[in-house]
Gaussian input, Z-matrix of N, CA and C with variables (Angstrom, degrees):
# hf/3-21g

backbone

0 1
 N
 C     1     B1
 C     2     B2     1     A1
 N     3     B3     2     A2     1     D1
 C     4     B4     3     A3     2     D2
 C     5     B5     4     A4     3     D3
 N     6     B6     5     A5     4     D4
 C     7     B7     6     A6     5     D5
 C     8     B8     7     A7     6     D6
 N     9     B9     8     A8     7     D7
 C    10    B10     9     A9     8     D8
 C    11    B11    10    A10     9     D9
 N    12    B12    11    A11    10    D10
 C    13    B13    12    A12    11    D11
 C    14    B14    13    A13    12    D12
 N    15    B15    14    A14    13    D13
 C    16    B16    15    A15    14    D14
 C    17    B17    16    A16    15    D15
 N    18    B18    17    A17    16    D16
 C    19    B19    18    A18    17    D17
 C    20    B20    19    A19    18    D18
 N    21    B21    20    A20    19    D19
 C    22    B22    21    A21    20    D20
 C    23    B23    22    A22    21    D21
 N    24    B24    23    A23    22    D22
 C    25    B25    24    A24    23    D23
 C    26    B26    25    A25    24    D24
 N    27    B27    26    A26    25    D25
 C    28    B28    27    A27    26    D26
 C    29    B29    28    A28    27    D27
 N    30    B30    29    A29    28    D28
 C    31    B31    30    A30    29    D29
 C    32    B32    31    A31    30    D30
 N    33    B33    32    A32    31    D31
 C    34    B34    33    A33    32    D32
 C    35    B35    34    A34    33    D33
 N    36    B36    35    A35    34    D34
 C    37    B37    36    A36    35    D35
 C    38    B38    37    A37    36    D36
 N    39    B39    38    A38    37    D37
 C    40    B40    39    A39    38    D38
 C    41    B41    40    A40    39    D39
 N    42    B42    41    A41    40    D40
 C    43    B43    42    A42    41    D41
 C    44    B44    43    A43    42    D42
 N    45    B45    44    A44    43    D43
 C    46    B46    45    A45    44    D44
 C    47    B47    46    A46    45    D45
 N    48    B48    47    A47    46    D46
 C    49    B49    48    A48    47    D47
 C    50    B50    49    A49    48    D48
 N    51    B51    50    A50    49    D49
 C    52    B52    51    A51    50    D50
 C    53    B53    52    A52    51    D51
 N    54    B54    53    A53    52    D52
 C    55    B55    54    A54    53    D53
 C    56    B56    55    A55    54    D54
 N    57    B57    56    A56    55    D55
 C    58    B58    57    A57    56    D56
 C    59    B59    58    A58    57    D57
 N    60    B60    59    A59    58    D58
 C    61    B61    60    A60    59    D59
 C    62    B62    61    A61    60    D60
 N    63    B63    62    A62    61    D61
 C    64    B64    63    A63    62    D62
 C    65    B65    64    A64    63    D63
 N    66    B66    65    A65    64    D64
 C    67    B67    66    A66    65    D65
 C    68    B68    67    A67    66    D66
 N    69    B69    68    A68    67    D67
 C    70    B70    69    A69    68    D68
 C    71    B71    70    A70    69    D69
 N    72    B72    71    A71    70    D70
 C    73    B73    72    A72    71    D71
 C    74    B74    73    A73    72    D72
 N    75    B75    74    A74    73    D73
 C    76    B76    75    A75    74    D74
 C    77    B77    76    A76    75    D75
 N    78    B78    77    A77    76    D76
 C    79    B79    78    A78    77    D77
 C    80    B80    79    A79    78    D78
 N    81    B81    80    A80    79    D79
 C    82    B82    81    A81    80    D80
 C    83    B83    82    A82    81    D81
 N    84    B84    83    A83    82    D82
 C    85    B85    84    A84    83    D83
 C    86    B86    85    A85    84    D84
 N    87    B87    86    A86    85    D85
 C    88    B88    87    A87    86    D86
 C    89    B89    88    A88    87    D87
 N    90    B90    89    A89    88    D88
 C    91    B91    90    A90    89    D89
 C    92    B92    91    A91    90    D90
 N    93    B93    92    A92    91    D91
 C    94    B94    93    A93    92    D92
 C    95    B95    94    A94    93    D93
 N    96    B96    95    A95    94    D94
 C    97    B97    96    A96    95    D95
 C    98    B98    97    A97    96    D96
 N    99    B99    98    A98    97    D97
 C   100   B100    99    A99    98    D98
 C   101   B101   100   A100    99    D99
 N   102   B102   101   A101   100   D100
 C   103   B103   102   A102   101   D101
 C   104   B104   103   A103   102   D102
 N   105   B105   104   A104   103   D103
 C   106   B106   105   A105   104   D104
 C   107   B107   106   A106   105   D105
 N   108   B108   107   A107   106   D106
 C   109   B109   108   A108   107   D107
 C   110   B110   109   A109   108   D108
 N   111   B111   110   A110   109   D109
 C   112   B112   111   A111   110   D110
 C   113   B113   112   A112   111   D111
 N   114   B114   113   A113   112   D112
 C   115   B115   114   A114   113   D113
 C   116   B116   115   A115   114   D114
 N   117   B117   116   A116   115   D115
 C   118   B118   117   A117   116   D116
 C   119   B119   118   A118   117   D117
 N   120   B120   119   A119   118   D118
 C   121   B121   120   A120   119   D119
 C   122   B122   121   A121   120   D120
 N   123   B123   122   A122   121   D121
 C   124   B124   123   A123   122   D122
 C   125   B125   124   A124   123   D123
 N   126   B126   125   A125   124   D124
 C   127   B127   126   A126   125   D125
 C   128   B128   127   A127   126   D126
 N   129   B129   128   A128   127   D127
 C   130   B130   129   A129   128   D128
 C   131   B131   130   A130   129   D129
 N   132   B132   131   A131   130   D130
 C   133   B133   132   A132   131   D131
 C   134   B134   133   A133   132   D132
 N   135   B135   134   A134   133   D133
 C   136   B136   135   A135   134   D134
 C   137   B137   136   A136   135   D135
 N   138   B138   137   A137   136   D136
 C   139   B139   138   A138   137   D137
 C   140   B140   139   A139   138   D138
 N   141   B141   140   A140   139   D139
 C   142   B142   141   A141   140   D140
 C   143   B143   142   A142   141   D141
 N   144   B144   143   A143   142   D142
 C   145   B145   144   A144   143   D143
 C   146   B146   145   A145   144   D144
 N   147   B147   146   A146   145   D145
 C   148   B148   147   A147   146   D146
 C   149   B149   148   A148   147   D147
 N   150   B150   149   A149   148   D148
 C   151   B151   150   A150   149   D149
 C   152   B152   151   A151   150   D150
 N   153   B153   152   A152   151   D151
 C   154   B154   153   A153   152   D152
 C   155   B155   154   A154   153   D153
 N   156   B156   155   A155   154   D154
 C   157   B157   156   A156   155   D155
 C   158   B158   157   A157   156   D156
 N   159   B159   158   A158   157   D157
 C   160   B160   159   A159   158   D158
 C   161   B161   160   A160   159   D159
 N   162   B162   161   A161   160   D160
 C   163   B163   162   A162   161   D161
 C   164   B164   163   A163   162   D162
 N   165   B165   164   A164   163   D163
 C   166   B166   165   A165   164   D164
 C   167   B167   166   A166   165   D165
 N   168   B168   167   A167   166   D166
 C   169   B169   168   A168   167   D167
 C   170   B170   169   A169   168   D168
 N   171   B171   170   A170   169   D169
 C   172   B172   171   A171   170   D170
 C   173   B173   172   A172   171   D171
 N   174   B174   173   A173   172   D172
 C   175   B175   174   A174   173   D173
 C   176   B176   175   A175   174   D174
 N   177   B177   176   A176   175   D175
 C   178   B178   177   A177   176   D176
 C   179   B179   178   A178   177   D177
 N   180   B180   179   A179   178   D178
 C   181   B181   180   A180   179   D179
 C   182   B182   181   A181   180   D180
 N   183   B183   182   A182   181   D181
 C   184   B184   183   A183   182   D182
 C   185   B185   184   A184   183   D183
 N   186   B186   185   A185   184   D184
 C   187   B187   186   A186   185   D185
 C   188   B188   187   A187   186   D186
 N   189   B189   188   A188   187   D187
 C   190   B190   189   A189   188   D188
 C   191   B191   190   A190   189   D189
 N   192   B192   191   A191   190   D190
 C   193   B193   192   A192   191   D191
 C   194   B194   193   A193   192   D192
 N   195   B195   194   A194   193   D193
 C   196   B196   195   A195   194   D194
 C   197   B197   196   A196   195   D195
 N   198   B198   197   A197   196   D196
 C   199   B199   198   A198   197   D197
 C   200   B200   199   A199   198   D198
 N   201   B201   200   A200   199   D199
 C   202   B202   201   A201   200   D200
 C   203   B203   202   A202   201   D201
 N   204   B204   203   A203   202   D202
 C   205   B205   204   A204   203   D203
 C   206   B206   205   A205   204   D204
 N   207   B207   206   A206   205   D205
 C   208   B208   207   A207   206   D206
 C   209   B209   208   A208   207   D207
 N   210   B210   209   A209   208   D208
 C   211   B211   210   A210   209   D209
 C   212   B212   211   A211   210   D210
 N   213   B213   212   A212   211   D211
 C   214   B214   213   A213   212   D212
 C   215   B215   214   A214   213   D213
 N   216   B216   215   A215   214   D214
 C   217   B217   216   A216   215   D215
 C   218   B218   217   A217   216   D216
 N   219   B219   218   A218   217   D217
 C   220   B220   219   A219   218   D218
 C   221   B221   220   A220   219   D219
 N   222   B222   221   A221   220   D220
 C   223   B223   222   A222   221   D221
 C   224   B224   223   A223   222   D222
 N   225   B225   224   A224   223   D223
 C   226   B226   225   A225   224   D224
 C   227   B227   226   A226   225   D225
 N   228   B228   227   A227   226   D226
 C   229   B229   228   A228   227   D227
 C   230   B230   229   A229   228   D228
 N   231   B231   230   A230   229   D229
 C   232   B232   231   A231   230   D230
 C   233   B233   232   A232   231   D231
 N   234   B234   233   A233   232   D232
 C   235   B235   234   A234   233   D233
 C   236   B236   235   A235   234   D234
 N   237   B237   236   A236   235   D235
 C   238   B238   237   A237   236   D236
 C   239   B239   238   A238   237   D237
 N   240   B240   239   A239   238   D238
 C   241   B241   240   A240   239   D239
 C   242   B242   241   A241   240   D240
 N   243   B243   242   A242   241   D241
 C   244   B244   243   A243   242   D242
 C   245   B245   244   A244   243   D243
 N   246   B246   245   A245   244   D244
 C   247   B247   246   A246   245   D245
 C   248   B248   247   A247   246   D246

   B1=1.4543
   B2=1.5336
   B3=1.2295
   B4=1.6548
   B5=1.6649
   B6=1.0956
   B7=1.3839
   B8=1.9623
   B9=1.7403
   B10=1.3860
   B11=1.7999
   B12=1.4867
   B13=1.6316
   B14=1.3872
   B15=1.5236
   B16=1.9000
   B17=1.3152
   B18=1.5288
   B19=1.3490
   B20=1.6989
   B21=1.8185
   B22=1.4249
   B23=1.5337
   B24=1.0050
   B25=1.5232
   B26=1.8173
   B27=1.1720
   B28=1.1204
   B29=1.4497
   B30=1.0431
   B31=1.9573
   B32=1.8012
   B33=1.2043
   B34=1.0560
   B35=1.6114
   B36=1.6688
   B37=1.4234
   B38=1.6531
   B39=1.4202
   B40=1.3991
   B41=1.3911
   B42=1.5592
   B43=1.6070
   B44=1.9546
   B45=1.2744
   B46=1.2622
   B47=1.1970
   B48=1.6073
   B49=1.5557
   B50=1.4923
   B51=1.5262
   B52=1.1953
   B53=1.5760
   B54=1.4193
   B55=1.6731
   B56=1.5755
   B57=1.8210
   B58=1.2855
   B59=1.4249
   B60=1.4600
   B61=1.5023
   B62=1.5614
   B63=1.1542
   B64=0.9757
   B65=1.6377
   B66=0.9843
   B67=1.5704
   B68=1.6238
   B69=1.0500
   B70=1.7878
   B71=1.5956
   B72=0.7737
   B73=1.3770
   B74=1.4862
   B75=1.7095
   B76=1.0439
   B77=1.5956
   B78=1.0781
   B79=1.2193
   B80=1.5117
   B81=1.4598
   B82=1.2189
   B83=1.9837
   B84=1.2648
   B85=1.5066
   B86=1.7051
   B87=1.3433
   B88=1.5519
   B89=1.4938
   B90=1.3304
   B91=1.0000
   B92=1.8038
   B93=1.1154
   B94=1.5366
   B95=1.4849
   B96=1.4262
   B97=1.6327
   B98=1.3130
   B99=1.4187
   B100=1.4636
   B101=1.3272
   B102=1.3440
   B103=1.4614
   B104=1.2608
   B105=0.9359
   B106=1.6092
   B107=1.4104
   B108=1.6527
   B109=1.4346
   B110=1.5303
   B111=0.9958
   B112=1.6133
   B113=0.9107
   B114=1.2915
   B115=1.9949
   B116=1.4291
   B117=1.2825
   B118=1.6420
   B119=1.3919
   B120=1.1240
   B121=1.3331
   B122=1.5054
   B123=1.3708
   B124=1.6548
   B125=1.5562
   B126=1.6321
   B127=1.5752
   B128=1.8686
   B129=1.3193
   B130=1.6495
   B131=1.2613
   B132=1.6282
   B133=1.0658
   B134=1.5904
   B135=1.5263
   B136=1.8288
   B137=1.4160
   B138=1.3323
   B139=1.8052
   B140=1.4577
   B141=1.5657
   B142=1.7406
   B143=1.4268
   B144=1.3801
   B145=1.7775
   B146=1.2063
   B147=1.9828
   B148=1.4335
   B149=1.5048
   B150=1.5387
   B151=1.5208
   B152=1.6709
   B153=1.1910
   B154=1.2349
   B155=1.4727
   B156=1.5010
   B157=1.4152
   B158=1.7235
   B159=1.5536
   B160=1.2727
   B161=2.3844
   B162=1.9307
   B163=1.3800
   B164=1.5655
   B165=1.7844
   B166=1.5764
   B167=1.7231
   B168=1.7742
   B169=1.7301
   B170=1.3145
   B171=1.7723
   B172=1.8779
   B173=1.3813
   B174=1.4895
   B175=1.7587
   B176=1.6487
   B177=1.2186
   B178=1.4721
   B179=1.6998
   B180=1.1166
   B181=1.2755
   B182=1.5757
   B183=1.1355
   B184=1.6526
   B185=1.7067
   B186=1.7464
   B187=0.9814
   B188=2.0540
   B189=1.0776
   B190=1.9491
   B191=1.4084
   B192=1.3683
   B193=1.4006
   B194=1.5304
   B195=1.1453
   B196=1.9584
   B197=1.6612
   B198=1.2925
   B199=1.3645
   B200=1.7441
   B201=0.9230
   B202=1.3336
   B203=1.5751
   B204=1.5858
   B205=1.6075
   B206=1.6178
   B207=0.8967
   B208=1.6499
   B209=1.6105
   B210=1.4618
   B211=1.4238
   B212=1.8379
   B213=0.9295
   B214=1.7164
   B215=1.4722
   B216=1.3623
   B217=1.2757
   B218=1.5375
   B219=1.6852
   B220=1.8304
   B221=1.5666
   B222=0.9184
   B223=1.7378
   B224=1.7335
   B225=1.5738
   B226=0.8185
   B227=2.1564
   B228=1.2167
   B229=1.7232
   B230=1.4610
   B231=1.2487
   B232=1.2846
   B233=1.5168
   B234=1.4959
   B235=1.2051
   B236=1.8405
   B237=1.6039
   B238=1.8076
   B239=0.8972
   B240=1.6175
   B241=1.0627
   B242=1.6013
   B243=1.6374
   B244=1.6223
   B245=1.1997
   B246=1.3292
   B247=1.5220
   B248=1.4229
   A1=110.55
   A2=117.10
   A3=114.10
   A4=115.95
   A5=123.21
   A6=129.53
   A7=98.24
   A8=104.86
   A9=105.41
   A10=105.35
   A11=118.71
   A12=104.66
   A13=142.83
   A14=89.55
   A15=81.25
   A16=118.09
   A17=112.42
   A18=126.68
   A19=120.48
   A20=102.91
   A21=98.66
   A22=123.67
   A23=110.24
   A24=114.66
   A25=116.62
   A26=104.26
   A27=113.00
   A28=118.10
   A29=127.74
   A30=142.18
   A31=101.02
   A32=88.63
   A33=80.11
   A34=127.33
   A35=103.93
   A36=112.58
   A37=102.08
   A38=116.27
   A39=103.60
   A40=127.58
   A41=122.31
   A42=105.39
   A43=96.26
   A44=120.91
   A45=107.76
   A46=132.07
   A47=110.24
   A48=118.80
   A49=105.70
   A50=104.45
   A51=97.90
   A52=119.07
   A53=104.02
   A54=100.04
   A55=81.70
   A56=133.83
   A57=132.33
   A58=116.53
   A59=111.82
   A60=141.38
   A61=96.59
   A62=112.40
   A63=133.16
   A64=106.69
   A65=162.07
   A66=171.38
   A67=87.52
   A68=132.15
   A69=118.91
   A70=89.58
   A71=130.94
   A72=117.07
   A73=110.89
   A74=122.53
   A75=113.37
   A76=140.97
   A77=133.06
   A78=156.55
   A79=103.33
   A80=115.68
   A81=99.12
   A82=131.55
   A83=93.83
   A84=98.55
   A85=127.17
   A86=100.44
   A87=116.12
   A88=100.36
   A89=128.58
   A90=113.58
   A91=130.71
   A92=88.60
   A93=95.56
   A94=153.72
   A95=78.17
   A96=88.14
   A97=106.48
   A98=135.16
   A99=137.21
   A100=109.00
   A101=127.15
   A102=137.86
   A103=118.26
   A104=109.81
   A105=129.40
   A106=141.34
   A107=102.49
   A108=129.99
   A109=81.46
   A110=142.00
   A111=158.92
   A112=111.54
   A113=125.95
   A114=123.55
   A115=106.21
   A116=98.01
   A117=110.18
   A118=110.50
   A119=100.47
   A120=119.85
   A121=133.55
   A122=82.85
   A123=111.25
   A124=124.76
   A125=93.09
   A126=107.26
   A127=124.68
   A128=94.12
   A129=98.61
   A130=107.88
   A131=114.23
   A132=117.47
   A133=109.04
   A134=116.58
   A135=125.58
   A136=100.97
   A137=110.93
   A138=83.09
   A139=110.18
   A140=113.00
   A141=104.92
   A142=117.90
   A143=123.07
   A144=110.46
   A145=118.43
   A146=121.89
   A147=112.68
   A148=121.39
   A149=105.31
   A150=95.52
   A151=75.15
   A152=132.29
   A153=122.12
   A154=122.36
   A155=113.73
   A156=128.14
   A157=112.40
   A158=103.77
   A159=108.28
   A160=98.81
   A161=86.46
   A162=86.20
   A163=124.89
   A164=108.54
   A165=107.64
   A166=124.07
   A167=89.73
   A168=96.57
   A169=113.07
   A170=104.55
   A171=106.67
   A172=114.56
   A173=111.51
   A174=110.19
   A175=100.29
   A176=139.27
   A177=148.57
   A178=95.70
   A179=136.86
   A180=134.47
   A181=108.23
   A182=89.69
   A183=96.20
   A184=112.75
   A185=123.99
   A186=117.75
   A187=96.22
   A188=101.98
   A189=100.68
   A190=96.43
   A191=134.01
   A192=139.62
   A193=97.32
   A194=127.74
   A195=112.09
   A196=82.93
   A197=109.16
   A198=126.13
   A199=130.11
   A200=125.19
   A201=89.84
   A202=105.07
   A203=122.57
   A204=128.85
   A205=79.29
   A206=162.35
   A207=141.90
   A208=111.07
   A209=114.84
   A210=120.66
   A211=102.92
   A212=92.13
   A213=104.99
   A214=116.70
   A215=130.90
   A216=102.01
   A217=152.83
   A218=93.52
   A219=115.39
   A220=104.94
   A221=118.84
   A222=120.18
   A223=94.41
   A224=105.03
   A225=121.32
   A226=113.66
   A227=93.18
   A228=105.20
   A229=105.43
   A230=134.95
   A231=128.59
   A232=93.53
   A233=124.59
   A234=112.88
   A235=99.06
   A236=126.01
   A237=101.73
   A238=110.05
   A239=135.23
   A240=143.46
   A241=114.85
   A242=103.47
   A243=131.51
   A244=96.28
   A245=113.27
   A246=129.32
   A247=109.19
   D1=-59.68
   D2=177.61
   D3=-61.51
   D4=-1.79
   D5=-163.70
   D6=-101.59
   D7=-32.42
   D8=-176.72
   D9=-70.60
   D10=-37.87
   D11=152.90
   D12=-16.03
   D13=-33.63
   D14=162.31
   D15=-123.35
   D16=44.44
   D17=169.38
   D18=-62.00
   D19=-15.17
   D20=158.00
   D21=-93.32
   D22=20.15
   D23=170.09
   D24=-98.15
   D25=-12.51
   D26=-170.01
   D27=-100.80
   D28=143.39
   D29=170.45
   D30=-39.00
   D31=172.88
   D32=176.75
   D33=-93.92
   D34=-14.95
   D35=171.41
   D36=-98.31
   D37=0.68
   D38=-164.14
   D39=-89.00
   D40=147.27
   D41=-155.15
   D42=-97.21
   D43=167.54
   D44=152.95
   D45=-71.66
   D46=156.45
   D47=-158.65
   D48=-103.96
   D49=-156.73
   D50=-178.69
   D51=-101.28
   D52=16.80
   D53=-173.23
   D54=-99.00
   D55=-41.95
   D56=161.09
   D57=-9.55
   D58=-65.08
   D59=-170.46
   D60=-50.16
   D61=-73.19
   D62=-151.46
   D63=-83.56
   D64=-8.44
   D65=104.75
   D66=-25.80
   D67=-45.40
   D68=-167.08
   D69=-86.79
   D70=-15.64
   D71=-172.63
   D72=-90.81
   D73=-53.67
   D74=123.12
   D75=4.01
   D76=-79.71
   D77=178.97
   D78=-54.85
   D79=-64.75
   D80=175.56
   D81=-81.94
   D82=-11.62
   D83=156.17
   D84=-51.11
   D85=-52.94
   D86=179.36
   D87=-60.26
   D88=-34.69
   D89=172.14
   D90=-110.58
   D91=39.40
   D92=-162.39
   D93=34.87
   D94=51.25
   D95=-172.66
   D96=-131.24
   D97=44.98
   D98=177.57
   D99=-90.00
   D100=3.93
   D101=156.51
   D102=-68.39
   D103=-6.09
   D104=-176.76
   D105=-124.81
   D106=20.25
   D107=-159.32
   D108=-81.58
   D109=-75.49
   D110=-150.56
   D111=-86.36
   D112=-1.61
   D113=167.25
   D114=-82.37
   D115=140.63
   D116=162.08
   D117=-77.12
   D118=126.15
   D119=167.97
   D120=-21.46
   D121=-49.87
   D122=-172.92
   D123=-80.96
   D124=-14.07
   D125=158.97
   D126=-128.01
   D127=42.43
   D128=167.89
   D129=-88.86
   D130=-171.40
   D131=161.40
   D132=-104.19
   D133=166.75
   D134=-172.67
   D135=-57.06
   D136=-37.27
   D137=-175.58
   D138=-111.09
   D139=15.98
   D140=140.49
   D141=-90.22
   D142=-26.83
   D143=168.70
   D144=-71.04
   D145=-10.94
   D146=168.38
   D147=-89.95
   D148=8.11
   D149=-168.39
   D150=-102.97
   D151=-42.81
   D152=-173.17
   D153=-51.47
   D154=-38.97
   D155=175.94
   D156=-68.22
   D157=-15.58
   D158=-166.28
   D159=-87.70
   D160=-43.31
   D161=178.21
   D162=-64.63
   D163=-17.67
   D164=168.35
   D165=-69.54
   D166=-17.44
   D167=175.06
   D168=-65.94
   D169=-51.40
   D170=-169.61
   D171=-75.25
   D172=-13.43
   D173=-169.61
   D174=-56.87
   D175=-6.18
   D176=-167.98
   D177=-99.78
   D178=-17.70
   D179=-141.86
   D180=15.72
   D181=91.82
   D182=-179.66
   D183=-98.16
   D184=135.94
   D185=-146.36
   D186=-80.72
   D187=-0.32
   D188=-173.76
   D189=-156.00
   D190=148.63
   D191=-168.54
   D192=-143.72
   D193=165.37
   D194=-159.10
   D195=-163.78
   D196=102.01
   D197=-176.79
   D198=-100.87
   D199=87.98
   D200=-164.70
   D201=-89.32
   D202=143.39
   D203=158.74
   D204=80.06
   D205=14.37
   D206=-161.85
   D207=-51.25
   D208=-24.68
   D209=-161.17
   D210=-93.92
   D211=-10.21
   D212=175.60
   D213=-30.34
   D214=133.24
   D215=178.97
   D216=48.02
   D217=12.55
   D218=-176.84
   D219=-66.84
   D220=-165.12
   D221=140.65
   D222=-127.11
   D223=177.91
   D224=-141.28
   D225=-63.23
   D226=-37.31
   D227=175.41
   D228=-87.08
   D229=9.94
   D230=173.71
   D231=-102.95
   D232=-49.63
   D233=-162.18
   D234=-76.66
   D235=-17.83
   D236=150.73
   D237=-43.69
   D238=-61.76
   D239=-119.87
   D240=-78.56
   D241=-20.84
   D242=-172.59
   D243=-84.74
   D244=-71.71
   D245=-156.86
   D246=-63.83

């Protein structure tokens, strides 16, 4: 999931590589969520699919990110972890 974030970097037939791979892996380290590389999506919990949704935002290093509620439903070191 965080790796499809840089689906605008890519061709249009082209798959991600391994520097792709590897920036998400990255990415979610810094934010502690590389426990979560190999979960399906579809069975996390809300505030592991928002930190994940959050790591497909930064994998761009984007210079401003526009969140609304992001802390919603965190527990308590995730919502540091946002803010």
């Amino acid at each position: 999931m965080v790796v499809l974030g840089r689906s605008a970097h890519l061709g249009v037939f082209e798959q991600p590589g391994i520097i792709d791979i590897e920036l998400a892996e990255k990415i979610m380290k810094q934010i502690g969520i590389e426990r979560l590389a190999n979960q399906d999506c579809n069975h996390m919990s809300g505030d592991g699919l928002q930190m994940v949704l959050i790591a497909k935002a930064l994998i761009n290093r984007p210079d401003i990110i526009v969140l609304d509620e992001p802390e919603t439903g965190f527990d308590f070191r995730n919502q540091i972890l946002v803010h």
